[in-house]
C-alpha positions in Angstrom: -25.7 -25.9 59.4 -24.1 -23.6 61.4 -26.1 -24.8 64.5 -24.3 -28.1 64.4 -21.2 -27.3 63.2 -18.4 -25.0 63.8 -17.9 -22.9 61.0 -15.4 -20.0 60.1 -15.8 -17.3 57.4 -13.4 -17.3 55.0 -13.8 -14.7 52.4 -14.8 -14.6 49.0 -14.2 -17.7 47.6 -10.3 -16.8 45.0 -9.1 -20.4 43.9 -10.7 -23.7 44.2 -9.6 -26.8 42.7 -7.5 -25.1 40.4 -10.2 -22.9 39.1 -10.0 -19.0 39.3 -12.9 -17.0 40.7 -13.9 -13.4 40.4 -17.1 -12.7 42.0 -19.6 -9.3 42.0 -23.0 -8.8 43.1 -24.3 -9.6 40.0 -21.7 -12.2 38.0 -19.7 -15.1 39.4 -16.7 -15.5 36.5 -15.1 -18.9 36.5 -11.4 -19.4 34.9 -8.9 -21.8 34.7 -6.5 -19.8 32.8 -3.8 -20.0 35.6 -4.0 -24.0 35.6 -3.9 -24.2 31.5 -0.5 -21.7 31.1 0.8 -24.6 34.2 0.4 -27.3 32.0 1.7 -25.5 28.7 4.5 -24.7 31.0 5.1 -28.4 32.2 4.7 -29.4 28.9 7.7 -27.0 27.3 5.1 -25.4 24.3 4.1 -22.3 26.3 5.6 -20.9 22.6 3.2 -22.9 20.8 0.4 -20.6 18.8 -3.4 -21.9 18.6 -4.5 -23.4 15.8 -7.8 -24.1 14.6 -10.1 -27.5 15.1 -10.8 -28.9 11.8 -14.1 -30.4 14.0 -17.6 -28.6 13.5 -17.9 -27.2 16.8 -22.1 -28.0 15.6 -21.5 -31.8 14.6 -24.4 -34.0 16.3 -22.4 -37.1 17.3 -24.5 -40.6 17.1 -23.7 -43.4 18.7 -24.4 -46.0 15.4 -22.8 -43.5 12.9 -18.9 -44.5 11.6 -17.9 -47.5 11.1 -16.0 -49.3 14.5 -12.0 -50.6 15.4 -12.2 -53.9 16.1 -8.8 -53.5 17.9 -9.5 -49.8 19.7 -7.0 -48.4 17.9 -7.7 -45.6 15.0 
């Protein structure tokens, strides 16, 4: 690629697309910390405490299970 196009180095890669990146030799760490505290933040409930999902986090979803809204509304 670099035969037919000029290219620049630019580091180790830090941010992209909103998305933290710590890199090592052996680990690439991906994060999007910074980006969730920014919408807490623009959403005024950076005081807000975590709750737990009543969802089972190992639920198999089917498509013909449940019964259907005939309006799209719950």
């Amino acid at each position: 690629m670099c035969k037919h196009f000029q290219t620049k180095d630019l580091e180790s890669l830090k941010y992209f697309l909103d998305i933290e990146v710590a890199q090592s030799k052996e680990v690439v760490v991906i994060s999007q910390r910074k980006y969730a505290l920014y919408i807490l933040k623009q959403t005024g409930m950076m005081e807000s405490r975590p709750m737990d999902s009543p969802m089972d986090p190992n639920q198999k979803l089917m498509t013909n299970q449940g019964e259907s809204f005939s309006n799209g509304k719950i």
